[in-house]
C-alpha positions in Angstrom: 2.5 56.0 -34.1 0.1 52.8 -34.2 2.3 50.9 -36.0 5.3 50.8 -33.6 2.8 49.1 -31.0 2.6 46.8 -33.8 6.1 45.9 -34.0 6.3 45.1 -30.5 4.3 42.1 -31.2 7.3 40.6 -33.7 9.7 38.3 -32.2 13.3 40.5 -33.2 16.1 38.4 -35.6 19.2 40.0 -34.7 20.7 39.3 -38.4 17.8 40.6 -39.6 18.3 42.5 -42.9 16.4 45.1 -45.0 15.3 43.4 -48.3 16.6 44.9 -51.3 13.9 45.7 -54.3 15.2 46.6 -57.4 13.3 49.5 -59.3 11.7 50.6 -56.4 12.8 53.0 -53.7 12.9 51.4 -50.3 14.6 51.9 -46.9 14.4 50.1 -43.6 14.3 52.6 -40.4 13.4 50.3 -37.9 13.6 46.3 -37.6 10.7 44.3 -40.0 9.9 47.5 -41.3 9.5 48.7 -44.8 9.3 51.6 -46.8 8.4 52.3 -50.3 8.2 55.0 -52.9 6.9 54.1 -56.1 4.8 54.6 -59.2 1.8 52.7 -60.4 3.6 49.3 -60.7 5.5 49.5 -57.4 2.9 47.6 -55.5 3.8 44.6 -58.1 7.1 44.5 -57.5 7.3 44.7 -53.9 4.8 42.1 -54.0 6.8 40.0 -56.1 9.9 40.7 -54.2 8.2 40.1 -50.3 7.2 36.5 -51.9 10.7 35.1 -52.4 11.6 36.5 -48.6 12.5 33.4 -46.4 10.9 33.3 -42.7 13.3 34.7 -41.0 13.7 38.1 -43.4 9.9 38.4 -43.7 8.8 42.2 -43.2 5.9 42.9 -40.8 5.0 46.3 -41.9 4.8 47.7 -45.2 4.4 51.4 -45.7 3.7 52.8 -49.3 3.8 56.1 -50.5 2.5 55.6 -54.3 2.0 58.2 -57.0 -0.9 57.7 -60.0 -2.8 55.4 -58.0 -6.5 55.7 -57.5 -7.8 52.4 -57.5 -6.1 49.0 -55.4 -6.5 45.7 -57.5 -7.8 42.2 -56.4 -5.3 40.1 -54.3 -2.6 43.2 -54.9 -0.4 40.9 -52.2 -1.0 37.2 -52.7 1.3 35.4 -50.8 2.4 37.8 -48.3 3.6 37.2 -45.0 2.7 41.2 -43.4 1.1 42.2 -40.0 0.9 46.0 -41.1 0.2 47.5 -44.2 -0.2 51.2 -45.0 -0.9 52.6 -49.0 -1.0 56.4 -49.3 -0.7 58.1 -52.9 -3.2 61.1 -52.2 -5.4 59.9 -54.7 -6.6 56.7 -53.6 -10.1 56.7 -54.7 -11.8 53.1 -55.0 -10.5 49.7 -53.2 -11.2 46.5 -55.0 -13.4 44.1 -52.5 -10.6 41.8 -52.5 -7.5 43.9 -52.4 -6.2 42.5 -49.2 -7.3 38.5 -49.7 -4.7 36.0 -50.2 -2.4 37.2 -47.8 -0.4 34.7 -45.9 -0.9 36.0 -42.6 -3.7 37.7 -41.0 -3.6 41.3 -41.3 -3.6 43.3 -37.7 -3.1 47.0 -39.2 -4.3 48.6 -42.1 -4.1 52.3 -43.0 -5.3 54.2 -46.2 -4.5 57.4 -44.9 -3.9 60.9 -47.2 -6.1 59.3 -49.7 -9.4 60.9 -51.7 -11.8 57.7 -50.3 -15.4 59.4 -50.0 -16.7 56.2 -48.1 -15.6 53.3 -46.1 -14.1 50.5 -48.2 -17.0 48.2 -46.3 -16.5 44.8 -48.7 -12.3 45.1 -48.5 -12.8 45.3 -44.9 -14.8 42.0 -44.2 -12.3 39.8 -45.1 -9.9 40.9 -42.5 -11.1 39.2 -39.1 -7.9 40.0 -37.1 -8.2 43.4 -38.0 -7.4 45.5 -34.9 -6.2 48.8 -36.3 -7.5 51.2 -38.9 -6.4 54.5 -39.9 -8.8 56.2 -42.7 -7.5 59.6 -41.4 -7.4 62.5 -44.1 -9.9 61.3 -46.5 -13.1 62.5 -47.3 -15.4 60.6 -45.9 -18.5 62.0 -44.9 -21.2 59.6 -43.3 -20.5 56.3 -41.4 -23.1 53.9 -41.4 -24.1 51.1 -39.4 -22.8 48.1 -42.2 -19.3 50.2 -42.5 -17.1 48.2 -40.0 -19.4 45.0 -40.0 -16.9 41.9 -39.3 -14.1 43.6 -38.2 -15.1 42.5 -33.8 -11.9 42.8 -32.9 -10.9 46.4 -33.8 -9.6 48.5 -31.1 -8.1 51.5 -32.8 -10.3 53.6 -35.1 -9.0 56.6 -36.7 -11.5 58.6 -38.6 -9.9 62.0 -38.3 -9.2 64.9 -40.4 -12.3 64.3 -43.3 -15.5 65.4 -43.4 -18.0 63.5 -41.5 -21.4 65.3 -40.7 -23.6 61.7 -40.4 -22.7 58.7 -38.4 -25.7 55.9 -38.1 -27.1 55.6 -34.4 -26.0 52.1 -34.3 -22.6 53.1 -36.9 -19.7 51.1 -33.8 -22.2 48.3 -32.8 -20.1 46.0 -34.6 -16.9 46.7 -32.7 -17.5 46.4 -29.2 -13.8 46.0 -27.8 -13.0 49.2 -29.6 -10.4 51.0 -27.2 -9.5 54.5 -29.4 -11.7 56.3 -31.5 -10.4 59.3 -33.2 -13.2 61.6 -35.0 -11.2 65.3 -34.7 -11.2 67.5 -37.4 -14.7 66.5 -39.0 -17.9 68.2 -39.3 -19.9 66.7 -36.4 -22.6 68.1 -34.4 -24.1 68.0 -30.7 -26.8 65.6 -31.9 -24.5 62.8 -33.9 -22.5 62.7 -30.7 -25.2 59.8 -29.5 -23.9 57.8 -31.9 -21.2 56.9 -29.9 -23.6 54.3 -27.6 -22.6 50.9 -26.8 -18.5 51.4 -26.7 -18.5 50.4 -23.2 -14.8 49.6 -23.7 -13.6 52.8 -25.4 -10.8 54.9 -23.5 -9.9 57.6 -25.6 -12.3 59.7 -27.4 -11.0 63.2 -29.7 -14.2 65.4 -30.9 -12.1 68.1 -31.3 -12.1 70.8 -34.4 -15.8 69.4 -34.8 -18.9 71.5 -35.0 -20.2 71.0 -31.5 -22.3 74.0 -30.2 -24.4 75.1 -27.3 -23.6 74.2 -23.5 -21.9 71.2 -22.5 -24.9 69.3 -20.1 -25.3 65.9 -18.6 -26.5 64.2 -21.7 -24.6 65.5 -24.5 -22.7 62.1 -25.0 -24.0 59.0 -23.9 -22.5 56.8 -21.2 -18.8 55.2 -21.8 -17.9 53.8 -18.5 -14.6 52.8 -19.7 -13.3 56.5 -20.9 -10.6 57.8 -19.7 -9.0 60.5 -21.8 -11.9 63.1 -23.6 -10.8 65.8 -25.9 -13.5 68.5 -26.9 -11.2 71.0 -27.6 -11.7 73.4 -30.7 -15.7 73.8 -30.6 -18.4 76.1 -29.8 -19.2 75.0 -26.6 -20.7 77.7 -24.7 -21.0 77.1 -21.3 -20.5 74.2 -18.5 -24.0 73.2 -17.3 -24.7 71.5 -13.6 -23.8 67.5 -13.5 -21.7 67.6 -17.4 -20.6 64.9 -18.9 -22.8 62.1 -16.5 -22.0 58.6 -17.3 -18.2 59.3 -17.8 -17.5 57.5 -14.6 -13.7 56.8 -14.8 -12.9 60.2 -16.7 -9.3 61.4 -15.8 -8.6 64.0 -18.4 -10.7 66.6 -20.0 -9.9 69.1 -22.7 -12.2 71.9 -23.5 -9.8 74.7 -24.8 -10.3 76.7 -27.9 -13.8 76.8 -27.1 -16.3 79.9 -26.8 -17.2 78.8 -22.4 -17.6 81.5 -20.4 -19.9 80.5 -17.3 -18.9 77.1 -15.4 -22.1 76.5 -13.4 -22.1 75.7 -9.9 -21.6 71.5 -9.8 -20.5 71.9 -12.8 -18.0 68.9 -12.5 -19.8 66.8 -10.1 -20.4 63.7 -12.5 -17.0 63.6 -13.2 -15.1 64.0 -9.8 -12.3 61.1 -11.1 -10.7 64.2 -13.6 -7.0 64.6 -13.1 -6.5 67.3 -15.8 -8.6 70.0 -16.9 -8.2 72.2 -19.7 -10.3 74.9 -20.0 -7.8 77.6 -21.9 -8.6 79.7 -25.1 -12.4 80.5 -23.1 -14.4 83.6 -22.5 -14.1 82.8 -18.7 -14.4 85.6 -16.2 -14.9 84.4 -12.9 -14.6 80.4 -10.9 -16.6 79.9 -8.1 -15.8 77.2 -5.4 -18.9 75.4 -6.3 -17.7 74.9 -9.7 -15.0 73.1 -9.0 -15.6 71.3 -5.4 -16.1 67.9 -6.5 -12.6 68.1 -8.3 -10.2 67.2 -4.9 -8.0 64.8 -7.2 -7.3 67.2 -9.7 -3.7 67.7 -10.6 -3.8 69.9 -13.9 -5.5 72.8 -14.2 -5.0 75.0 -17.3 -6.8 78.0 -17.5 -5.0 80.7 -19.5 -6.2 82.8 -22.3 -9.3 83.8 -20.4 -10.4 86.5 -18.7 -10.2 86.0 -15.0 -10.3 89.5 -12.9 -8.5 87.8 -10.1 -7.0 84.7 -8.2 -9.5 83.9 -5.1 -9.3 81.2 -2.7 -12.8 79.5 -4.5 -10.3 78.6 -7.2 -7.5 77.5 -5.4 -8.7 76.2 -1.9 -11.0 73.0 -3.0 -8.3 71.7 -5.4 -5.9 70.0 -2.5 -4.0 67.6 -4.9 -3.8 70.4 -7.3 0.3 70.6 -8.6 0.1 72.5 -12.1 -2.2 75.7 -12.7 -1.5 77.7 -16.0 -3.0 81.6 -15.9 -1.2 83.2 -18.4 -3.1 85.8 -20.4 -6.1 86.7 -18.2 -6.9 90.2 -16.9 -5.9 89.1 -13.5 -4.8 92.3 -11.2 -5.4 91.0 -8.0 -4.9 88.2 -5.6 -6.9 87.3 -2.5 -4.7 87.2 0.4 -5.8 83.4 1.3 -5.8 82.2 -1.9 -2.6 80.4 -1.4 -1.5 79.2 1.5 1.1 76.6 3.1 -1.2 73.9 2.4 -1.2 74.4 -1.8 2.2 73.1 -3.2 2.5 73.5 -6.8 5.0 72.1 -9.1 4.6 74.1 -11.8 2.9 78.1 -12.2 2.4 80.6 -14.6 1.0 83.7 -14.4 2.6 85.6 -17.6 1.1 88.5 -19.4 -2.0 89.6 -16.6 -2.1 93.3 -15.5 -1.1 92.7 -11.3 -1.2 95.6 -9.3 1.7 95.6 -6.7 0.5 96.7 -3.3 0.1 95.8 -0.1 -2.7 93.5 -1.4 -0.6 91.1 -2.8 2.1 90.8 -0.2 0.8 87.6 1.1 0.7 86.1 -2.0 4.6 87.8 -2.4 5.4 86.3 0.5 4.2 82.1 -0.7 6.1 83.0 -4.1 9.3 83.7 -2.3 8.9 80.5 -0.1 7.7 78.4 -2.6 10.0 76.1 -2.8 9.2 73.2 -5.1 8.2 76.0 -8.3 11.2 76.6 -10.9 12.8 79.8 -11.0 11.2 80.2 -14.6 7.7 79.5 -13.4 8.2 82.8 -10.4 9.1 85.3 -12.8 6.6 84.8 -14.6 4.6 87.1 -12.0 5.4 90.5 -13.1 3.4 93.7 -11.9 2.2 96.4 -14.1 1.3 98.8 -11.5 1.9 101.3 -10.0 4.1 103.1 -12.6 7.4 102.7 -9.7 7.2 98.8 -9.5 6.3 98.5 -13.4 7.7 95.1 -15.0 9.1 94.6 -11.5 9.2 90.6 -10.1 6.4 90.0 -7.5 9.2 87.2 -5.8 12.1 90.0 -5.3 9.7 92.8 -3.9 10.0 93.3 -0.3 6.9 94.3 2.2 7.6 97.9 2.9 7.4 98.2 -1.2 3.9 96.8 -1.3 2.5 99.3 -0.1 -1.1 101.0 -0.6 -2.5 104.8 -0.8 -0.3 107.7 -2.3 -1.8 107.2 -5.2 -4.0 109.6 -7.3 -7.9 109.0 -6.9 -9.7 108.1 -9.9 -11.4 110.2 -11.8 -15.5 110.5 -10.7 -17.5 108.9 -13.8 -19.4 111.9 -15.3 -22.6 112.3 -14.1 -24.0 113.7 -18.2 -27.5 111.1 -19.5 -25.1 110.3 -22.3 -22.9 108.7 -20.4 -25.5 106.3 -18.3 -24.4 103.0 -20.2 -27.2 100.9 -22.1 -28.1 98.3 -20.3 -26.5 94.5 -21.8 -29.1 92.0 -22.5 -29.0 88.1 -22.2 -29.5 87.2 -25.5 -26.1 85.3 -26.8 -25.1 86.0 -30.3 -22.2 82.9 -31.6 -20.4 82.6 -34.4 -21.7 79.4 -36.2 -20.0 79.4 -40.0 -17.0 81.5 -41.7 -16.2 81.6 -44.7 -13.6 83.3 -47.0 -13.6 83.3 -50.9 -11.0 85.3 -51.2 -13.3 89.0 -52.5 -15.3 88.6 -49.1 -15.8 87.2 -45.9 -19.2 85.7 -44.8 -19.8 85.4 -41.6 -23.1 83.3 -40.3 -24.1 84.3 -36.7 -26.5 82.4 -34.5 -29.0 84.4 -32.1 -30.1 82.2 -29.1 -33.0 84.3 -27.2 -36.3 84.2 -25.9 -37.7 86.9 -27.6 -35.9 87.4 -30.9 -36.6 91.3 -31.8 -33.5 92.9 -32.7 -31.7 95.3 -35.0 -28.5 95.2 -36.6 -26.5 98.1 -35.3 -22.8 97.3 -36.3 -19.9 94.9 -37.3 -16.4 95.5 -35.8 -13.3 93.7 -37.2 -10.3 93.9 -34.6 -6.9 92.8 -36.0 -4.0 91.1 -33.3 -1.2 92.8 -33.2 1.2 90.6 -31.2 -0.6 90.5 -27.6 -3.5 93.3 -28.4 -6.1 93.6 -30.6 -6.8 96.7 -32.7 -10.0 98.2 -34.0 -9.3 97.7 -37.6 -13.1 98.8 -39.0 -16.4 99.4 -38.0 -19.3 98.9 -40.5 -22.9 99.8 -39.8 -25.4 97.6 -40.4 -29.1 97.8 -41.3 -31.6 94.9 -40.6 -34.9 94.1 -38.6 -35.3 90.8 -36.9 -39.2 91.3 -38.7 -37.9 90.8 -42.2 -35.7 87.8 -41.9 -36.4 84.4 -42.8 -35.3 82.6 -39.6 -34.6 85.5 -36.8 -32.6 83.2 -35.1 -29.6 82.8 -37.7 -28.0 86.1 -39.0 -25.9 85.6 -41.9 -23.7 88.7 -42.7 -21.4 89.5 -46.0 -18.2 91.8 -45.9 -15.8 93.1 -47.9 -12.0 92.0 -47.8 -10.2 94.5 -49.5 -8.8 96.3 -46.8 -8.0 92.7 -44.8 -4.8 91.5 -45.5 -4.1 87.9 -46.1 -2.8 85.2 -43.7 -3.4 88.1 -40.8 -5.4 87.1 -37.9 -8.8 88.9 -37.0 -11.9 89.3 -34.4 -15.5 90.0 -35.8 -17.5 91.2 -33.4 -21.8 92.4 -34.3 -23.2 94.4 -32.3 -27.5 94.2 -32.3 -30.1 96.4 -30.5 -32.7 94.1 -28.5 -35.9 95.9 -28.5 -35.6 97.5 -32.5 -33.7 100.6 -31.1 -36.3 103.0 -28.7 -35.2 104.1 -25.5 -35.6 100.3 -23.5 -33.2 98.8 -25.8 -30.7 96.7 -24.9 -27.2 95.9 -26.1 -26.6 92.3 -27.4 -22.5 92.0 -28.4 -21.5 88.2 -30.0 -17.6 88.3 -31.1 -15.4 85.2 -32.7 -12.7 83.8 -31.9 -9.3 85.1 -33.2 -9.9 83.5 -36.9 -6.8 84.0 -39.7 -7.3 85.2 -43.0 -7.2 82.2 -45.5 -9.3 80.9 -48.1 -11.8 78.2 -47.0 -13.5 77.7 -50.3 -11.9 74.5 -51.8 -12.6 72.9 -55.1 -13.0 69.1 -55.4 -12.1 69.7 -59.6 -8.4 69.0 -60.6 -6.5 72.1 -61.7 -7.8 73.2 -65.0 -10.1 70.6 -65.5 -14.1 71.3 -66.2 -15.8 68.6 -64.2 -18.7 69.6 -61.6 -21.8 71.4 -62.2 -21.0 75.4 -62.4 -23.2 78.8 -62.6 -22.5 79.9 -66.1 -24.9 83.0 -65.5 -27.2 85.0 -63.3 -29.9 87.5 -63.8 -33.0 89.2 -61.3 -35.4 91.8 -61.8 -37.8 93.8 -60.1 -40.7 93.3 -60.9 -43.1 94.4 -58.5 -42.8 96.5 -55.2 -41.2 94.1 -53.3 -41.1 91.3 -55.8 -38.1 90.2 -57.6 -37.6 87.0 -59.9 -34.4 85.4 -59.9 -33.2 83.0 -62.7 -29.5 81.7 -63.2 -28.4 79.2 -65.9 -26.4 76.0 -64.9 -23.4 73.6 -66.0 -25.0 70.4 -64.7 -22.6 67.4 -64.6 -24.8 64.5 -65.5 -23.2 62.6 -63.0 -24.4 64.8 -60.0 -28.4 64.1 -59.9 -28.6 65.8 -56.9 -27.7 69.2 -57.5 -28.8 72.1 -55.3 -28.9 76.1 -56.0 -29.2 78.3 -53.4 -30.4 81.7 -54.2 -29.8 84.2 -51.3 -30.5 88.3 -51.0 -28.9 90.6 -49.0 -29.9 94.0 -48.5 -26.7 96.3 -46.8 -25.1 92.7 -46.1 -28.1 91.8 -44.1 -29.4 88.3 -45.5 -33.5 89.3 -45.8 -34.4 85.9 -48.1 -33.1 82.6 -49.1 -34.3 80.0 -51.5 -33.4 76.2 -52.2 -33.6 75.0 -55.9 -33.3 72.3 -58.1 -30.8 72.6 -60.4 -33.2 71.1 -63.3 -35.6 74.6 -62.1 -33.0 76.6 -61.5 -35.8 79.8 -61.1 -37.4 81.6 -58.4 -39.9 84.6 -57.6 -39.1 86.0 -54.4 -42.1 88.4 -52.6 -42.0 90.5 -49.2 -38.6 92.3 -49.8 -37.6 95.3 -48.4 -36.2 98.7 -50.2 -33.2 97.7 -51.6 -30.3 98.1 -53.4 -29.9 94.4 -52.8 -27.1 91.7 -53.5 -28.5 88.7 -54.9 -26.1 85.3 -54.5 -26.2 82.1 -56.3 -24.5 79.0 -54.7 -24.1 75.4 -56.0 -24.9 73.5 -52.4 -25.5 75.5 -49.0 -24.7 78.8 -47.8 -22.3 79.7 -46.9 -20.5 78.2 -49.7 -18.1 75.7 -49.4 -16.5 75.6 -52.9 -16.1 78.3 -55.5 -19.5 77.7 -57.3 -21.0 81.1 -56.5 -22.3 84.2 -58.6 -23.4 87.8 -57.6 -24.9 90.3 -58.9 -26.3 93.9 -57.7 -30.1 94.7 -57.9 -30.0 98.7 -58.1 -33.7 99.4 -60.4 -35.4 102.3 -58.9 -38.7 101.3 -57.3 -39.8 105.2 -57.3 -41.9 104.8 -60.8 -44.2 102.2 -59.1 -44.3 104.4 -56.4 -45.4 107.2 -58.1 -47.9 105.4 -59.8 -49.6 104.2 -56.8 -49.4 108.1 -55.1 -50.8 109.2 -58.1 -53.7 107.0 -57.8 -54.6 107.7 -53.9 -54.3 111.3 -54.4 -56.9 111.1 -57.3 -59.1 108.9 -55.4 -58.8 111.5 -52.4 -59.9 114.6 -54.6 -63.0 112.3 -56.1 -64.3 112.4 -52.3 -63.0 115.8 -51.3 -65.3 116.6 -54.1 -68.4 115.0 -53.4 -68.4 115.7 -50.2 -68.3 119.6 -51.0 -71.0 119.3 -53.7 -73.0 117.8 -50.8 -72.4 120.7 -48.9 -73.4 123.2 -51.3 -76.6 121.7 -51.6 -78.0 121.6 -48.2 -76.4 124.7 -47.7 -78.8 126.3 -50.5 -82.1 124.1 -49.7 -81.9 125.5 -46.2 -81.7 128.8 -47.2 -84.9 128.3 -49.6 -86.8 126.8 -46.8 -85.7 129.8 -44.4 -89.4 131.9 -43.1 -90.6 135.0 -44.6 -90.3 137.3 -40.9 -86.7 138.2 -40.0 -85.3 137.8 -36.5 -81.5 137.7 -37.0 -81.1 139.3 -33.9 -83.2 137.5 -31.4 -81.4 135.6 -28.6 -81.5 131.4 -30.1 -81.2 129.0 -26.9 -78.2 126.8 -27.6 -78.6 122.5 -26.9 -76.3 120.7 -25.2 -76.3 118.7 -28.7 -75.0 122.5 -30.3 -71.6 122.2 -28.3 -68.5 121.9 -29.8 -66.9 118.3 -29.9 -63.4 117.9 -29.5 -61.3 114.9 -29.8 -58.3 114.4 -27.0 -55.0 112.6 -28.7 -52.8 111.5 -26.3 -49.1 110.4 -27.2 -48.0 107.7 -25.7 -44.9 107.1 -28.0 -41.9 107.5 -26.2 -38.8 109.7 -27.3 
């Protein structure tokens, strides 16, 4: 914790004693430290209390835990001798410009963790010059801007983590230039607020993980940082590893990129940051490591690259990491190792190879044989190479298998593929399909898909939802889908509704959608985009206390057809006079395919929406963005027949079609009878007429050219 690196800065009283405050409760767990539990006047009498202390009973940190408060007062600790404070009630709203003014000493440490704060306290923080830690963790803060930390030059822990920051000012750190730790994990922040970070040429540690950072991770995606050392960028959307990463990170020695959605390391990948020491790259889509990848990394020690899905263990993975003395590659698909992946040169402290499929034959007897004789891995770490086939060395230890038991041929020959059209597989296209929002309301689960291609014609084919079952994953349901790229609003995001009745709360679940590139002929091509294992649990949070009415609410919703296509959407509003800007955002799906979305004023809360197709369709109304965030959202079903309007228009072409079928025959008729009157007197049906080349008959050729 920050505030033990604190206390080593207090000179220790070896009679020192833990103050006694009466009608508060407070404990002492470590020397000049103390705790408090209190109401809304506890602050009061500590403060009263901490006054009367002589110098050598003074208390360098004080750590509150208060109930009912959600504002701090002026000068709350006049007189106080403290070099760390910490206030934490969980509903800490507002902070008086002068709440920490008057205090005997200069303060070093503040936190206002676990607190409701929606901005930085900016005016409380300018009096405190010596300032040089700050925890606003677990608040809701959501944009930093370049005035928030003004004055405080000598800060060198920031934590900002765990609220809900999705804006930080280009110039927000500026002002604190010896910052050393910046924690921003658990926030809302994107690939392009990342280049905020410019200027901290003395920051070492830097978390972005649980953020909102898509897309490949490229040379310029943060900006340069000379001085980092530790980077985490774990628990994103990260995509792939582009040539040269991470450029400008020049002292770099640990990297974490797991939970992530990687699955290509490009060749060079790492060059830019050659000083790495530990790599974590589990919980990715990788299938394969080249040598190039990873050449550049000859000091790297860690390398952790389990939950992926590696087909096997060559020497382009091992062979350029010579300092290399931990590898994790538990739970891959790995069934194989290269005979000179491992050899006398590699020694590993620590290996794991749990939970992949190896096949036990004479392929793998070299690397048998460096298992045996390795003599600087733990028992624990060797055993965790188990084989799975064949079916006579199942579950068997790869370390206690002898030579003439790796043995290969005796075995059944696969089964020839079939050589029937229908089981030619469609070809897989390029296109990428991520998972870019989820949401769960607690009725339904929305899902909001990004497509990234070229060319975005596609077709919704199906969604799959795969439940874990301890170590496997199990089709649970498979839900066709109905949608063409043509009729969305923006091709490139597909948002998708489904139902959770047959989901099971707190369970864990994979949603994979299946699209057709090409709108489903014969040269289509298969486009699959799957999520991460995601649990079950509601997302949608309320910022209203329990049972009270504040906020702006949908109190009703109503659309109707009103044209071929048309519909008009109105919904009546709840609007909190103190929320001026309130949005509504009318949505329509048709077969869980969003086909049209609208963004309203509240103060208009009406729409007419043209260009749809044949529904039945499920119209949405959301206070703020969808997907929604909080449980402000109404649906209704659209079913009205558009077959009346239909038939009216039919009705009309066909009569318009007779009007000219009959004109034209009354023109007929009458040439026909005013050549017969002009016909001659003499007869000569019979003689031989000479036919033109102008009498032939004219045909016209159709050819097909659409393809079956």
């Amino acid at each position: 914790m920050w505030w033990l690196l604190l206390l080593t800065t207090v000179t220790a009283v070896e009679d020192w004693r833990c103050p006694e405050i009466s009608n508060v409760s407070c404990s002492c767990d470590l020397p000049h430290t103390l705790r408090c539990t209190g109401g809304r006047d506890a602050l009061l009498t500590i403060a009263s209390a901490l006054q009367a202390l002589s110098p050598s009973a003074a208390v360098s940190l004080l750590d509150c835990s208060l109930q009912n408060v959600s504002f701090l007062p002026a000068s709350l600790l006049q007189n106080v001798s403290l070099h760390g404070l910490v206030i934490s009630s969980g509903e800490l709203r507002q902070v008086s410009r002068e709440a920490f003014t008057g205090l005997s000493t200069p303060l070093q440490a503040l936190g206002l963790p676990n607190n409701l704060l929606d901005s930085v306290p900016t005016e409380a923080l300018h009096s405190l010059h010596h300032l040089e830690r700050l925890d606003l963790s677990h608040n809701r803060l959501q944009r930093i801007h370049n005035t928030s930390f003004e004055n405080l030059t000598g800060l060198m822990f920031l934590d900002l983590s765990d609220n809900m920051i999705n804006w930080i000012s280009p110039d927000a750190f500026m002002p604190v230039p010896l910052l050393q730790t910046l924690r921003l994990q658990g926030n809302r922040l994107g690939v392009s607020m990342v280049a905020s970070l410019q200027g901290l040429r003395r920051l070492r540690e830097l978390d972005l993980s649980g953020n909102s950072l898509a897309g490949p991770l490229g040379p310029s995606t943060l900006p340069r940082l000379p001085s980092l050392a530790v980077l985490s960028l774990a628990h994103n959307q990260l995509s792939s590893v582009t040539r040269g990463a991470l450029a400008g990170l020049d002292t770099l020695s640990s990297l974490s990129l797991h939970h992530n959605q990687i699955d290509v390391l490009e060749d060079h990948a790492f060059r830019a940051i050659a000083t790495l020491n530990e790599l974590n790259l589990a919980h990715n889509r990788i299938v394969a490591v080249s040598g190039a990848s990873l050449a550049h990394l000859t000091g790297l020690k860690k390398l952790d690259i389990a939950h992926n899905f590696l087909r096997a263990i060559t020497s382009d993975l091992i062979q350029p990491l010579r300092n290399l003395s931990e590898l994790r590659l538990d739970d891959n698909d790995i069934s194989m190792v290269a005979s000179d992946a491992f050899s006398t040169t590699i020694t590993l402290k620590r290996f794991t190879l749990s939970e992949n499929p190896l096949n036990c034959d004479c392929n793998l007897s070299q690397f048998a044989s460096w298992l045996r004789n390795a003599s600087t891995l733990p028992s624990a770490d060797k055993a965790t190479s188990v084989c799975a086939t064949p079916p006579s060395l199942e579950n068997g230890l790869v370390k206690e298998l002898s030579p003439s038991e790796l043995v290969c041929g005796g075995q059944e020959e696969a089964p020839i593929p079939s050589e029937d059209p229908l089981a030619t597989p469609m070809p897989v296209s390029g296109t990428r399909v991520v998972l870019r929002g989820f949401q769960f309301d607690g009725s339904k689960v929305s899902l909001l898909w990004s497509v990234e291609a070229s060319a975005l014609t596609y077709s919704c084919d199906a969604l799959f939802v795969y439940e874990e079952l301890g170590v496997h994953e199990v089709l649970l349901e498979s839900n066709p889908l109905k949608c063409d790229s043509s009729q969305l609003v923006d091709p490139k995001t597909l948002a998708l509704a489904l139902s959770a009745s047959d989901l099971q709360l707190g369970h864990r679940y994979r949603y994979c959608v299946v699209l057709l590139e090409g709108g489903g002929n014969d040269e289509s091509a298969l486009v699959l985009g799957c999520s991460e294992i995601i649990p079950l649990l509601p997302t949608v949070k309320s910022n209203s206390l329990p049972g009270s009415k504040t906020g702006s609410y949908i109190t009703s919703l109503d659309a109707n057809l009103t044209d071929l296509g048309t519909m008009t959407v109105s919904a009546e509003i709840w609007k909190d006079q103190a929320d001026p800007h309130c949005l509504l955002t009318v949505t329509v799906f048709v077969t869980g395919t969003l086909v049209a979305q609208r963004h309203l004023n509240c103060s208009l809360p009406w729409t007419l929406i043209h260009g749809l197709p044949q529904g039945p369709y499920q119209v949405c109304a959301t206070l703020g963005d969808f997907p929604p965030t909080e449980s402000k959202t109404k649906c209704l079903t659209v079913t009205q027949p558009l077959g009346a309007h239909a038939n009216t228009t039919l009705n009309l072409v066909l009569i318009i079609l007779l009007f000219l079928l009959s004109t034209v025959l009354i023109l007929a008729v009458y040439h026909a009878i005013r050549k017969i009157l002009k016909r001659p007197k003499n007869h000569q049906c019979f003689l031989p007429v000479a036919q033109t080349e102008d009498q032939h008959a004219r045909y016209v050729k159709l050819q097909a050219t659409t393809q079956l």
